[in-house]
N, C-alpha and C positions, 0 to 999 in steps of 0.2 A: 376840691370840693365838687360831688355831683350835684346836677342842675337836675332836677325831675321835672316833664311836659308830661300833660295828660292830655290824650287826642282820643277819638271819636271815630268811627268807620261805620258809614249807615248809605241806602241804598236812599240816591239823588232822589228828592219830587219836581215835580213842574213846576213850582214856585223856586227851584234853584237855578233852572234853567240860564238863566240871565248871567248868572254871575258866576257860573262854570265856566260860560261860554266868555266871558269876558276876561278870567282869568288865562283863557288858553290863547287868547286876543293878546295880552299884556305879554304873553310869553313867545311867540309868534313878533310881535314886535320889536320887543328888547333883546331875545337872546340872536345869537348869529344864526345866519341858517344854516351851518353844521349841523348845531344845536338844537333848533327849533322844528327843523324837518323831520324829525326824530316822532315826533309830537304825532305825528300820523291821523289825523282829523278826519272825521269822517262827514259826508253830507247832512246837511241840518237836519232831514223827517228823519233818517236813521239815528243820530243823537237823540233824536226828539221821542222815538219809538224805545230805546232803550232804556230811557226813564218811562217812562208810561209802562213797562214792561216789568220795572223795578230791580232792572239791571246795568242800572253807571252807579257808583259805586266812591263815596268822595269820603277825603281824610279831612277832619280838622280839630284844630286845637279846642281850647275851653271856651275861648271865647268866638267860635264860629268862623277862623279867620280859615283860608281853604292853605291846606298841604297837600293833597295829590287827589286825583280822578284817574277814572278809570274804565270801560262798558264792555258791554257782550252783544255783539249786533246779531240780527237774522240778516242774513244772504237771500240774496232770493232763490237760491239752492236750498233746499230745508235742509239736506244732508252734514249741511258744516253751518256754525257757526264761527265768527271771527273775535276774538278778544282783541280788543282795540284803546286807541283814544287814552295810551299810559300815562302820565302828566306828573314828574315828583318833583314841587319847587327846589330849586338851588339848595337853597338854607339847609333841606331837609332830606339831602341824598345822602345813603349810606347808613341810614336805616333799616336797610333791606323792606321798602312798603311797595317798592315792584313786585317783589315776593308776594308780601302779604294780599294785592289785590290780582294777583295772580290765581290766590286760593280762593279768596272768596267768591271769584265769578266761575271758577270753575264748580263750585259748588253750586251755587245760583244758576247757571246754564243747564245744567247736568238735573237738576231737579224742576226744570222748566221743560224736561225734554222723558218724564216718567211715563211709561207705555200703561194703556189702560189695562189692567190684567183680564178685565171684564168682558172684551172685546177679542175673538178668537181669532182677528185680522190683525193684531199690532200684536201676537205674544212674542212675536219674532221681529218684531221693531227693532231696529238698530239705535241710538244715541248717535244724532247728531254728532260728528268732528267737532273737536275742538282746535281753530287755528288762531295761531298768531302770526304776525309780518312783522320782522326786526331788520332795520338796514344794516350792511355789511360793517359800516363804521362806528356803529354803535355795541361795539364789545362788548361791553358791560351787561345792554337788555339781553344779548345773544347769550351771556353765563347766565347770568337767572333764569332764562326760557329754559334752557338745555338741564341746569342741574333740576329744576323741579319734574324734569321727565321730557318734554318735550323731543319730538325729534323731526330731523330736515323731512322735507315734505317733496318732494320728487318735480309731482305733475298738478300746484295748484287748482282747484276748480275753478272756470272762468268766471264764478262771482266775485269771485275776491276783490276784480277788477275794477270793479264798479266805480270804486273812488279814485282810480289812477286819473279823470279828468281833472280834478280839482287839486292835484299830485303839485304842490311847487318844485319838487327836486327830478325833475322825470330822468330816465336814464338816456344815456348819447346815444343817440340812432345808431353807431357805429359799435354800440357795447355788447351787443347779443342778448340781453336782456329785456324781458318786455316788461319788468315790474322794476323800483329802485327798492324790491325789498327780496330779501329771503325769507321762506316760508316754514312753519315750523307746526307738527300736529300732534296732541296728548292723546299716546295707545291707551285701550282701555287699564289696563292692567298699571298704569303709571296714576291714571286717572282714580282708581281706586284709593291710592296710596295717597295722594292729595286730600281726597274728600276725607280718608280714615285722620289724615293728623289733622284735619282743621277743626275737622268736629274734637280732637280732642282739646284743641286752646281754650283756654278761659280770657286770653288778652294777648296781645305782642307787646313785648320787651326788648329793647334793642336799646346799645349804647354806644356812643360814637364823642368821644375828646370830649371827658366829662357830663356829657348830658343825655341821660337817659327817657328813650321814650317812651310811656304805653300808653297802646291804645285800647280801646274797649270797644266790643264789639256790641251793639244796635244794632243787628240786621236780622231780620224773620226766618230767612234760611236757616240760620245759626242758631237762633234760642229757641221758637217756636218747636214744642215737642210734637207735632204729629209732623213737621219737617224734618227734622233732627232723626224721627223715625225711616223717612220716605228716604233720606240719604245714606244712613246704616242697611238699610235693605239694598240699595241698591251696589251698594260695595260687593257683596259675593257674588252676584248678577254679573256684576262689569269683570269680576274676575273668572270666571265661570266661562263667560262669551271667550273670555280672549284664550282659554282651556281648548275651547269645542270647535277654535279657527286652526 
């Protein structure tokens, strides 16, 4: 017999802050730090700026209880931003909702980053990078990064770094590594291909040892129609750029 969950995906407020933050605490705590270092945290103002921004990004069921988080930070490089701060509890991996918050910040970033047309100085605006950081032992994030487009990322920008102080896993002086992560960036042309199917869901559906989940999407990128517009235009743009390189 299938179990059907209905779950929710909607862009964090500042009145969640607390209890986001306190879930990533709970998990930081209880799992090993194999496990938990994976979790890649980022410093409080920049969590704190990604909601106020209206880009972290939280999953939960019917009754409000949290399944996964998510955000899109600014760097203090404008040139990239970082997708960050992935979070899917235990119970609820294998869902594929890495995926799913995958797409939606990439959509959400990408549409926080539209060049004024008005303005004869940005026509030639570039879009912000899109980077992730996935540790070497974490397989699983590194297939989901890679199959939705992503690809290795060479020569990091030095902002990336900014949170390697607060790093619990840092790498061994003797490793050759200055990050404990590998770096990974969405071409435009793969970027395309993401915004074009997200816009076309109506919800995700995934099932996993009898119990099926969907979730429903609440997020203003997604349904608001003059967003919906500003992301459809931007698709032959991003494809078009990656034509004329």
């Amino acid at each position: 017999m299938v179990t059907t969950t209905h779950a929710t995906i909607r862009a964090a407020g500042v009145g969640d802050m607390a209890r986001i933050l306190g879930e990533y605490s709970e998990a930081i705590k209880n799992l090993p730090l194999t496990e938990s270092a994976n979790l890649l945290s980022r410093p409080y103002n920049e969590f704190k700026a990604a909601v106020e921004n209206g880009l972290f990004f939280v999953i939960e069921n019917a009754a409000g209880n949290f399944i996964a988080g998510a955000g899109a930070f600014d760097l203090e490089d404008p040139a990239a931003k970082e997708l960050g701060m992935c979070y899917v509890k235990k119970e609820w991996r294998g869902f594929a909702l890495q995926t799913l918050l995958l797409n939606v910040r990439v959509c959400a970033a990408t549409l926080g980053q539209v060049p004024d047309a008005s303005a004869i100085a940005d026509l030639n605006k570039s879009y912000a990078a899109l980077i992730t950081g996935v540790k070497p032992a974490n397989e699983r994030s590194a297939v989901n990064t890679t199959e939705l487009g992503f690809e290795s990322l060479a020569v990091p920008p030095p902002a990336l770094f900014s949170a390697c102080a607060s790093c619990r896993t840092p790498p061994v002086s003797d490793s050759g590594r200055k990050c404990c992560c590998d770096f990974f960036y969405l071409p435009d042309s793969r970027r395309a291909d993401v915004i074009e199917k997200t816009l076309q869901m109506t919800d995700w559906t995934r099932s996993k040892n009898n119990v099926q989940l969907i979730v429903s999407f609440r997020i203003r990128h997604l349904l608001d129609p003059d967003f919906r517009k500003a992301l459809q235009d931007i698709v032959p743009e991003l494809r078009s750029r990656t034509i004329s390189e």
